[in-house]
Backbone as JSON, one array per atom type, in Angstrom:
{
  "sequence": "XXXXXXXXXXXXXXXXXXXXXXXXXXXXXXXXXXXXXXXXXXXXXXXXXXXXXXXXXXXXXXXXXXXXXXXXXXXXXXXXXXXXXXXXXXXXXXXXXXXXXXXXXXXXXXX",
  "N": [[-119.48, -14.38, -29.08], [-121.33, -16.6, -30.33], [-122.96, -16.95, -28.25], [-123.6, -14.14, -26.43], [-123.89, -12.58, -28.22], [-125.22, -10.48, -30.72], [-128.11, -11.27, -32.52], [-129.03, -9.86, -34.44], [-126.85, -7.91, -35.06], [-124.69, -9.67, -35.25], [-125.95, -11.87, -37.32], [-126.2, -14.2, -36.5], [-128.59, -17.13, -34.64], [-130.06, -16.35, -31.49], [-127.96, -17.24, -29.07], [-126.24, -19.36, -30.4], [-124.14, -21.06, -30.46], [-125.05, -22.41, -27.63], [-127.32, -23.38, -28.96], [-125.96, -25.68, -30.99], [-124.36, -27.16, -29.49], [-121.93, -26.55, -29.04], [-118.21, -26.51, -27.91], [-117.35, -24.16, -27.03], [-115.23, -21.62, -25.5], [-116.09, -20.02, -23.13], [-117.94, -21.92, -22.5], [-116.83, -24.57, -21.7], [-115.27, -23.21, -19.31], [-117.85, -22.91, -17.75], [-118.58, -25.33, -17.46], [-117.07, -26.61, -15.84], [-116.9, -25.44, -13.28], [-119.7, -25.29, -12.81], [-122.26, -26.91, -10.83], [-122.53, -30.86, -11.19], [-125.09, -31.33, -11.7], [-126.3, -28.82, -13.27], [-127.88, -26.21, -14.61], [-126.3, -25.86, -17.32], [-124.78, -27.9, -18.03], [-126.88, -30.0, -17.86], [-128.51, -28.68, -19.86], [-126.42, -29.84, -21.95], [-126.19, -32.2, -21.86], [-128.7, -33.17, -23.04], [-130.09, -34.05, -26.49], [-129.08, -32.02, -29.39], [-131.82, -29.79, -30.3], [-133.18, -30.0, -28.26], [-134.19, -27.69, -26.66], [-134.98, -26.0, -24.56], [-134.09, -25.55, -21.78], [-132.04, -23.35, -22.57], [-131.9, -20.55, -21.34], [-131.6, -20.66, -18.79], [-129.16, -21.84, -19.03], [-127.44, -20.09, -20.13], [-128.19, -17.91, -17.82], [-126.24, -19.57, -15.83], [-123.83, -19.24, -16.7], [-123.44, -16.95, -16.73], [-123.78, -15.94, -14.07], [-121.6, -17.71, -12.95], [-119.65, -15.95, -14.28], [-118.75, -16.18, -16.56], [-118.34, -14.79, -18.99], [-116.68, -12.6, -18.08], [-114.58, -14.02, -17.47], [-113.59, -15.61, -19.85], [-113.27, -12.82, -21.22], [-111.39, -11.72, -20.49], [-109.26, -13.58, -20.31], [-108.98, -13.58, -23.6], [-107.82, -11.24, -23.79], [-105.82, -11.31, -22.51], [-104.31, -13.03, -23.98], [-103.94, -11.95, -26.8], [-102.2, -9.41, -25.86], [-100.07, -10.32, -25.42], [-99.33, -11.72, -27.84], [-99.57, -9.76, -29.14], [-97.08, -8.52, -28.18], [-95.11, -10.38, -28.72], [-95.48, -10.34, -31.89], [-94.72, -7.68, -31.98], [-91.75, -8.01, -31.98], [-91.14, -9.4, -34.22], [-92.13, -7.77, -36.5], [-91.04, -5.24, -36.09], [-88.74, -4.12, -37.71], [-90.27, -3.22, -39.51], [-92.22, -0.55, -39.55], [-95.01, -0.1, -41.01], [-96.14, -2.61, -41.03], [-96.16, -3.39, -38.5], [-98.33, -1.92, -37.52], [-100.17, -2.1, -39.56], [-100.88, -4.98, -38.79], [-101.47, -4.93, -36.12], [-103.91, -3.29, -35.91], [-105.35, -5.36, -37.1], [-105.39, -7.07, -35.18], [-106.52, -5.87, -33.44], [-109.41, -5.51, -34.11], [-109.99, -7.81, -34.07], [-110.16, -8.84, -31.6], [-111.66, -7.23, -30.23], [-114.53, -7.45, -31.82], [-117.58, -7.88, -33.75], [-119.58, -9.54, -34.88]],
  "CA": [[-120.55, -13.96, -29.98], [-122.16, -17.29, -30.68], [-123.82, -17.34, -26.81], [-123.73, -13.16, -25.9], [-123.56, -11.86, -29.28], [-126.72, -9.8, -30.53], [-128.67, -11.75, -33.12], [-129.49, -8.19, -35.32], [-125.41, -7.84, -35.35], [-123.95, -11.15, -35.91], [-126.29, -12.92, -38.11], [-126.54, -16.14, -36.15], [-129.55, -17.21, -33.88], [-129.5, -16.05, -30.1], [-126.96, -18.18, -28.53], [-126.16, -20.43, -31.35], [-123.16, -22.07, -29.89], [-125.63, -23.34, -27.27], [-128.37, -24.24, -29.82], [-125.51, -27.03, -31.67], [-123.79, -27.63, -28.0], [-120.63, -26.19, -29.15], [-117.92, -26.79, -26.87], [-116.75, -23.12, -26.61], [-114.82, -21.42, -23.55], [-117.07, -20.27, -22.09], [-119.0, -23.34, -21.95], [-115.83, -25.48, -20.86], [-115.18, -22.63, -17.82], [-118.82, -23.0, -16.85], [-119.1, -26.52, -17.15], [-115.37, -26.97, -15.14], [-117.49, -24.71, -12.31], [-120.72, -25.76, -11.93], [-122.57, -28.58, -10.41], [-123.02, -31.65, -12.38], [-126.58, -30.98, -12.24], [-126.81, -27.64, -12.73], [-128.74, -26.05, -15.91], [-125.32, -26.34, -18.26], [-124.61, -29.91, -17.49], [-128.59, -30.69, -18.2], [-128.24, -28.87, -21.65], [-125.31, -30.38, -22.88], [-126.49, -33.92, -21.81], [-129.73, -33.18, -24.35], [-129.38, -33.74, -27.53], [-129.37, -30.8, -30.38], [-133.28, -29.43, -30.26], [-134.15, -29.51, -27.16], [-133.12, -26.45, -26.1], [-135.63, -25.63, -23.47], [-132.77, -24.92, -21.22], [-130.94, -22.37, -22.74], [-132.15, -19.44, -20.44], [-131.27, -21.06, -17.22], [-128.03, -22.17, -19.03], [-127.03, -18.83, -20.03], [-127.98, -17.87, -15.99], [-125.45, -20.31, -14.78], [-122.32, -18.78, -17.18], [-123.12, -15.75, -15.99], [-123.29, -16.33, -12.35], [-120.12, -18.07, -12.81], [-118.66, -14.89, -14.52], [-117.71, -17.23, -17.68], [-118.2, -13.66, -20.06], [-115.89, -11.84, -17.69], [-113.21, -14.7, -17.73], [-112.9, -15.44, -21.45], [-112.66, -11.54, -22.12], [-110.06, -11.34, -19.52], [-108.15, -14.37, -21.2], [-108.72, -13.16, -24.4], [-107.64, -9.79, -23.52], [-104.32, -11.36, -21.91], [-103.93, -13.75, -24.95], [-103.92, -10.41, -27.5], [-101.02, -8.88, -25.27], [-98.48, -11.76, -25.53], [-99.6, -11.87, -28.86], [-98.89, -8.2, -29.91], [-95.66, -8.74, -27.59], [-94.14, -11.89, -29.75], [-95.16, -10.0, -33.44], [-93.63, -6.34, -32.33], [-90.39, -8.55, -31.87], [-91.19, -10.01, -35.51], [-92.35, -7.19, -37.59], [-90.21, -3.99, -35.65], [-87.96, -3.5, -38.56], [-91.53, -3.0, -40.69], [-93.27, -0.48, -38.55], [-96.15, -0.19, -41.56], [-96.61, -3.77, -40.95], [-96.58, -3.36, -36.89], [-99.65, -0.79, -37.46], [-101.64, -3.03, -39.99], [-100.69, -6.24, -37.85], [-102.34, -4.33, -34.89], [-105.01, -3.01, -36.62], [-106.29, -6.7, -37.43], [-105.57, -7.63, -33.96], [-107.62, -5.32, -32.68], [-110.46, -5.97, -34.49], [-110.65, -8.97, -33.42], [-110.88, -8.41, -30.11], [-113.53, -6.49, -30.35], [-115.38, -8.04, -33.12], [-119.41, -8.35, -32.83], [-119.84, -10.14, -36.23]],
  "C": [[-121.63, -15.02, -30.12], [-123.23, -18.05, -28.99], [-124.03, -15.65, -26.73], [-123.97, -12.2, -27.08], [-125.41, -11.35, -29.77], [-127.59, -10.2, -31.93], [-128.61, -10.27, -34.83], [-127.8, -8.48, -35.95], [-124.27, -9.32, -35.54], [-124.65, -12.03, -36.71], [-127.06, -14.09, -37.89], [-128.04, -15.94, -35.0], [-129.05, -17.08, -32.3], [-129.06, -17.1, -29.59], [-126.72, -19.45, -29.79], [-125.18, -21.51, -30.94], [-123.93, -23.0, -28.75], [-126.55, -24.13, -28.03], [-127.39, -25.89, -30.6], [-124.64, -27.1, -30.51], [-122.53, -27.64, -28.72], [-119.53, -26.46, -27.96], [-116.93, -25.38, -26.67], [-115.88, -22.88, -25.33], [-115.56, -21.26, -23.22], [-117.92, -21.02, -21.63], [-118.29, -24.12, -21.55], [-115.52, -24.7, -19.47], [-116.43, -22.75, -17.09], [-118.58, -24.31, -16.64], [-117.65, -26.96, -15.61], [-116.08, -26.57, -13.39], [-118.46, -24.98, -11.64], [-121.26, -27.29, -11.72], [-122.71, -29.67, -11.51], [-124.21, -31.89, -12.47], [-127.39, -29.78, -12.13], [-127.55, -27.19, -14.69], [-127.5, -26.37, -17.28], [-125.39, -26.99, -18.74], [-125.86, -30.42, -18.12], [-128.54, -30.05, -19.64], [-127.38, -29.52, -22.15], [-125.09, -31.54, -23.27], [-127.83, -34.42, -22.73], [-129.04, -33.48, -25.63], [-129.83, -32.12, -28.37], [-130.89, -30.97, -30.68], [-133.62, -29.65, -29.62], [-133.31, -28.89, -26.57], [-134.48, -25.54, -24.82], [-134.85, -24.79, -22.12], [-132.27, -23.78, -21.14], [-130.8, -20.88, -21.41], [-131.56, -19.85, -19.45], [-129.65, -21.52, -17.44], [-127.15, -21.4, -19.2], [-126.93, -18.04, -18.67], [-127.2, -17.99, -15.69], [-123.89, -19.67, -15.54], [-122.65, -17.55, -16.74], [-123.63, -15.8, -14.9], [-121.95, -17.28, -12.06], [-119.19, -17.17, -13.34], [-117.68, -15.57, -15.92], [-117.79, -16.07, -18.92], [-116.8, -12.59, -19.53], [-114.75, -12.25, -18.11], [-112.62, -14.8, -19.08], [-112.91, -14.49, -21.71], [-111.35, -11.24, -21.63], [-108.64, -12.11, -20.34], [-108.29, -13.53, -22.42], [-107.99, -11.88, -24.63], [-105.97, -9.98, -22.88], [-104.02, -12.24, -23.2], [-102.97, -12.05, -26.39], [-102.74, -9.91, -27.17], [-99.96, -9.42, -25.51], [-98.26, -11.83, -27.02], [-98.76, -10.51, -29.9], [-97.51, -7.95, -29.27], [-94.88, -9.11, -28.83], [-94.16, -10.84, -31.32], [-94.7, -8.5, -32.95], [-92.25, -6.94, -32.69], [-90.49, -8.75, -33.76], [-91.63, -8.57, -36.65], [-91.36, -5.39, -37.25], [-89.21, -3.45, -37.23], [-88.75, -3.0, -39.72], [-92.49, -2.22, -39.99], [-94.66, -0.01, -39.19], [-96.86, -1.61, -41.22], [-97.39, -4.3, -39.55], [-98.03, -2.77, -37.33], [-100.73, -1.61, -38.17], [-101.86, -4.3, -39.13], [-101.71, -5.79, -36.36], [-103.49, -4.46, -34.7], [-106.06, -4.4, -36.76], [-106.72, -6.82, -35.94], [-106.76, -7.09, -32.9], [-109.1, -5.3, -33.03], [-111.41, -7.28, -34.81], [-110.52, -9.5, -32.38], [-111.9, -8.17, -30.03], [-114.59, -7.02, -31.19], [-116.7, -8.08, -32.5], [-120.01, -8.77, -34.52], [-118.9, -10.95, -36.53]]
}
């Protein structure tokens, strides 16, 4: 959200995690990926306000596919996740259903 997320619907300023050089996933899978002088790398080595960058740094995570990957992880994290608490809440299956319920809404989340 705080790099792809839609300003209108989350609140925050477009890409905010790049604006205070957050060290998000997706900015540790790009940076892990691309060159060490590729637009990333050159924002992250600025300091906070000069963000001139951002466009070309946003470019380079997606030409590295760094929105695909962290949904993918997140999306396999979630699974293991709702695995481990069926084991834990099965004898409560009101609890399975609200337990879910969260989980899934924050997956998806856009706020």
């Amino acid at each position: 959200l705080g790099i792809w997320g839609d300003a209108k619907e989350t609140g925050k300023p477009d890409a905010a995690d790049l604006l205070r050089r957050k060290q998000s996933l997706p900015v540790i899978y790009t940076l892990a990926r691309e060159a060490d002088d590729g637009a990333l790398h050159a924002l992250y080595r600025q300091s906070v306000g000069h963000d001139a960058g951002i466009p070309q740094a946003i470019a380079s995570m997606n030409a590295h596919g760094a929105h695909a990957a962290v949904t993918a992880m997140a999306q396999h994290h979630y699974e293991l996740a709702c695995a481990a608490l069926a084991a834990v809440v099965a004898p409560h299956p009101d609890k399975q259903a609200e337990i879910h319920a969260l989980a899934d809404g924050l997956l998806g989340r856009r706020v």
